[in-house]
MDAnalysis code that builds the backbone (N, CA, C; Angstrom):
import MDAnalysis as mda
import numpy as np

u = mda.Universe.empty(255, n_residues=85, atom_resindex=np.repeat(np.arange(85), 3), trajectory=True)
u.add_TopologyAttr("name", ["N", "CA", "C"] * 85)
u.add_TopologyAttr("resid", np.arange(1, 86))
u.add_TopologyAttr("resname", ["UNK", "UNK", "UNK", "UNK", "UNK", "UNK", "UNK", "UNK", "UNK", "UNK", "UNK", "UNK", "UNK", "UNK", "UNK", "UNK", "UNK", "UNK", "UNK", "UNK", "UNK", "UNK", "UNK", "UNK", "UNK", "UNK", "UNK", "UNK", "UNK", "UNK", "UNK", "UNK", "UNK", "UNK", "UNK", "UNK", "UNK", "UNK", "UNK", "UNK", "UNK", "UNK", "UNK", "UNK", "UNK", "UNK", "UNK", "UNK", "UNK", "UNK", "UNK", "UNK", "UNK", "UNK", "UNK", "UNK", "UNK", "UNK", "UNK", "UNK", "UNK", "UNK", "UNK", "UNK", "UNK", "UNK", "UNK", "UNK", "UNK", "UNK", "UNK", "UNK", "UNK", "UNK", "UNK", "UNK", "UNK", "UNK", "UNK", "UNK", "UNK", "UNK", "UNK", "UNK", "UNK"])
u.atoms.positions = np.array([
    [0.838, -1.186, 0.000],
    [0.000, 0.000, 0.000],
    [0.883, 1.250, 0.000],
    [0.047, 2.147, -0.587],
    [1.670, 3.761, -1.138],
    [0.869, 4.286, 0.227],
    [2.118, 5.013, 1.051],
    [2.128, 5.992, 1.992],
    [2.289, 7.275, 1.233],
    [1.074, 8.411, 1.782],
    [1.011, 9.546, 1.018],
    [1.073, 10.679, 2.257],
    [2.168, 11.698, 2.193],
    [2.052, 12.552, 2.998],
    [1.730, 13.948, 2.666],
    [0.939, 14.354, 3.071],
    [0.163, 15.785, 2.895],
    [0.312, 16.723, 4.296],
    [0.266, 17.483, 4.622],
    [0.248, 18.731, 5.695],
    [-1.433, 19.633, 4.881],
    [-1.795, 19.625, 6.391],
    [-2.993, 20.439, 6.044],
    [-3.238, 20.832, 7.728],
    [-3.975, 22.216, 7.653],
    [-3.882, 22.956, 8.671],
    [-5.342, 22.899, 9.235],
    [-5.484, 23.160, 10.594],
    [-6.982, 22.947, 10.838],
    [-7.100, 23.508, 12.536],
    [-7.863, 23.113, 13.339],
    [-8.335, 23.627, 14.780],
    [-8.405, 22.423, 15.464],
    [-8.176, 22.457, 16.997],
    [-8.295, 21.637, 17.705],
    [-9.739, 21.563, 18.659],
    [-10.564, 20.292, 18.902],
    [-11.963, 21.074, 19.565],
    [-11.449, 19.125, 20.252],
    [-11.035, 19.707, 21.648],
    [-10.912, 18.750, 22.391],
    [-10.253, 17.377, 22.008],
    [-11.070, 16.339, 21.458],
    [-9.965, 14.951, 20.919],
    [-10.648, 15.166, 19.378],
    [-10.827, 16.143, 18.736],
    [-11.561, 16.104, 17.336],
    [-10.310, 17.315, 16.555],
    [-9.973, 16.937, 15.310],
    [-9.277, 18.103, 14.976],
    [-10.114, 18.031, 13.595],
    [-9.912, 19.765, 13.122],
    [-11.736, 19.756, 12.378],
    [-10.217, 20.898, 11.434],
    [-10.261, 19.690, 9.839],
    [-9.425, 20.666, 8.986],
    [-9.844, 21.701, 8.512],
    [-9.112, 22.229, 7.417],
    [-9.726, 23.833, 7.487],
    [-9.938, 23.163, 5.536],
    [-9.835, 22.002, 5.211],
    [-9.878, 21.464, 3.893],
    [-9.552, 19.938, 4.088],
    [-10.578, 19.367, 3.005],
    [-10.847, 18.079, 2.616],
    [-9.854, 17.178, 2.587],
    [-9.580, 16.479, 3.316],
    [-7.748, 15.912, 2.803],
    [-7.731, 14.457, 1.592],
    [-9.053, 14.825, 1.012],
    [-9.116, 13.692, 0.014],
    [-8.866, 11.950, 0.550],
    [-9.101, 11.865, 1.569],
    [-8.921, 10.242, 2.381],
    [-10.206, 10.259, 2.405],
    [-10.472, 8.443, 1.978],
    [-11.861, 8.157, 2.469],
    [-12.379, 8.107, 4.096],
    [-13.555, 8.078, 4.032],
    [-14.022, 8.392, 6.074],
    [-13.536, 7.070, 6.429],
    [-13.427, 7.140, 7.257],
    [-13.072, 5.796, 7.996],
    [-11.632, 5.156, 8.065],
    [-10.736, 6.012, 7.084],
    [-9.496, 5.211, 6.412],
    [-8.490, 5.625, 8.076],
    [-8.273, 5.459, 8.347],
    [-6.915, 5.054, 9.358],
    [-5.514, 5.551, 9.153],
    [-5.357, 6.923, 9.704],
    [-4.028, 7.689, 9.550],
    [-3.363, 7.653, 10.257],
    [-2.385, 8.307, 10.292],
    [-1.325, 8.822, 11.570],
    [-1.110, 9.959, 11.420],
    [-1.183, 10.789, 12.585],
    [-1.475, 12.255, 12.697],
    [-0.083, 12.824, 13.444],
    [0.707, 13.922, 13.068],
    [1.781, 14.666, 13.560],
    [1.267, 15.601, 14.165],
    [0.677, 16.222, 15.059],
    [0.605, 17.532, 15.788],
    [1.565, 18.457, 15.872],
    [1.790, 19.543, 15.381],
    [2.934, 21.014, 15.013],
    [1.918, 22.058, 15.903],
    [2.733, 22.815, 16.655],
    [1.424, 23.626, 16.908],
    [2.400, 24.777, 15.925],
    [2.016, 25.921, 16.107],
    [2.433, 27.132, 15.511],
    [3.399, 27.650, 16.172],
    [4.792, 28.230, 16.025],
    [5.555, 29.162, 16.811],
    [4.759, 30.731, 17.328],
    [4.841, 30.848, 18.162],
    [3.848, 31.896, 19.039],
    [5.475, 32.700, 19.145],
    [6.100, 33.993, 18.445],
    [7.219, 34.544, 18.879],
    [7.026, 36.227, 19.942],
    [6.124, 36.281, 19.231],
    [5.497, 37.394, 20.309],
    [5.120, 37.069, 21.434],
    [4.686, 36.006, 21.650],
    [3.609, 35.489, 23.423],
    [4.796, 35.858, 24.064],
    [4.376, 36.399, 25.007],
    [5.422, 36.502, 26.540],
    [5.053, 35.682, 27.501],
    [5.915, 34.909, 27.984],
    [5.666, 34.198, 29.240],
    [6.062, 35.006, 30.035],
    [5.302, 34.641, 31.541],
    [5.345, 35.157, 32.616],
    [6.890, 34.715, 33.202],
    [7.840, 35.758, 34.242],
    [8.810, 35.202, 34.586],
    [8.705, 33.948, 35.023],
    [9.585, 32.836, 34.773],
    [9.972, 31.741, 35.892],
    [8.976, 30.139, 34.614],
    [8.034, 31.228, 33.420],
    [7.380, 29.933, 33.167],
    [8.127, 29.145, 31.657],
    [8.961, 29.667, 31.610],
    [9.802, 28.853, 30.595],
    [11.024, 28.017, 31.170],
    [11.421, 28.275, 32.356],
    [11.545, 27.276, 32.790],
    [11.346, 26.018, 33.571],
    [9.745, 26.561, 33.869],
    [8.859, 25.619, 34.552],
    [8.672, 24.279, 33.650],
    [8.429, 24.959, 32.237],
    [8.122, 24.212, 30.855],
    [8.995, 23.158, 30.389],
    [10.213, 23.952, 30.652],
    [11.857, 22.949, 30.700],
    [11.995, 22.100, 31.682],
    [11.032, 21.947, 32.561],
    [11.616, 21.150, 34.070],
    [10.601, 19.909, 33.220],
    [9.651, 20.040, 32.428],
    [8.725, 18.525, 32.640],
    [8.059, 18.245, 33.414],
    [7.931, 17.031, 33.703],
    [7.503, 16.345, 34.831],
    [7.777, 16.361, 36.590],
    [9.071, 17.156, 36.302],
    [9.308, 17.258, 37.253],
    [8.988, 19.039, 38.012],
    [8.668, 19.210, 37.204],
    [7.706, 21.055, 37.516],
    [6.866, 21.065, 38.954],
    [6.564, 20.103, 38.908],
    [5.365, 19.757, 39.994],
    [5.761, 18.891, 41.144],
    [7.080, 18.406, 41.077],
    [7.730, 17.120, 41.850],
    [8.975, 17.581, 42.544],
    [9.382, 18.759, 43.527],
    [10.683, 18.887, 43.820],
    [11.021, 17.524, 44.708],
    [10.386, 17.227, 45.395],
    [11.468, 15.933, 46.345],
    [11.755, 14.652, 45.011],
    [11.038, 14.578, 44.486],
    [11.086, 13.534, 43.512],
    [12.475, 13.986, 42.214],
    [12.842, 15.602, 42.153],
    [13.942, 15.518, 41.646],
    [14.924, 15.783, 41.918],
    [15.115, 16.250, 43.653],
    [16.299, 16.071, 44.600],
    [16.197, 14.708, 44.931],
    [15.395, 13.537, 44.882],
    [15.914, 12.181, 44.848],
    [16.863, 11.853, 43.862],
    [15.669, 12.344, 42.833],
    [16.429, 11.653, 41.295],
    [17.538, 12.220, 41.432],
    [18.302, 13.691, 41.456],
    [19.728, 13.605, 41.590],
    [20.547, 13.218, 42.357],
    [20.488, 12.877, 43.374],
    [20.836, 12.367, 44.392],
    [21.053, 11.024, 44.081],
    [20.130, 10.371, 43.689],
    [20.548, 8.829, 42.929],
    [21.817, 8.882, 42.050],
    [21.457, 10.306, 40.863],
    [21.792, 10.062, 39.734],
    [23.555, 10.513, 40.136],
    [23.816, 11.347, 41.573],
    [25.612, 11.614, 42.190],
    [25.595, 10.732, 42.222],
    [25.429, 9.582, 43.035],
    [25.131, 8.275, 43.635],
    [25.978, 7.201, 42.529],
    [24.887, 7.064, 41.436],
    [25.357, 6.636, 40.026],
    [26.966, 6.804, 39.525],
    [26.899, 7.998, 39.758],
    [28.441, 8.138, 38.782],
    [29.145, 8.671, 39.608],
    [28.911, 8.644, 40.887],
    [30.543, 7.895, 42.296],
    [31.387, 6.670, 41.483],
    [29.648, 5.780, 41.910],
    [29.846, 4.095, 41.467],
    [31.406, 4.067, 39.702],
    [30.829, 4.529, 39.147],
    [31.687, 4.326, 37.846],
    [32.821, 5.106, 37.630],
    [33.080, 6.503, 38.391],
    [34.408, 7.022, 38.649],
    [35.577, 6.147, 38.966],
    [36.427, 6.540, 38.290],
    [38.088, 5.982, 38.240],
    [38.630, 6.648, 39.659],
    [39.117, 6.290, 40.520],
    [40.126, 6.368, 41.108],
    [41.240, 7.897, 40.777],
    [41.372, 9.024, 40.879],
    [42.590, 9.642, 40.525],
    [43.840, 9.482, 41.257],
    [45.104, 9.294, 40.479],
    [46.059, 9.211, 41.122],
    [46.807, 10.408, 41.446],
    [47.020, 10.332, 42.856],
    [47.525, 11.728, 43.325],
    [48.966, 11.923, 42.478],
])
């Protein structure tokens, strides 16, 4: 079966994305969808929230990522060489 890739632009309305044009696939046919959102270069974030954005999962988790580093010194004690004085 030929894989055909097209880009077409459209709106998001919860788990439905509603194109802004026909993408010529029959209903029912079974895609795979890339989500791009748009570069926003003007939006200003509020101080402190771009790097909230950069933290992930862990934005919301400080003991959970003073563990994780704490493991992760822990880790690479273990595999350090020895220096010779």
């Amino acid at each position: 079966m030929a894989t055909r890739n097209i880009t077409l632009k459209g709106k998001v309305h919860g788990h439905i994305i509603e194109l802004d044009q026909n993408p010529g696939i029959p209903d029912g046919q079974e895609v795979t969808v890339t989500v791009q959102s748009p570069a926003q270069p003007d939006q200003k974030l509020p101080p402190g929230e771009g790097l909230r954005r950069s933290a992930g999962a862990w934005a919301d988790d400080i003991e959970g990522l003073d563990a994780y580093l704490e493991w992760n010194r822990q880790q690479r004690k273990r595999s350090r060489q020895e220096l010779e004085p």
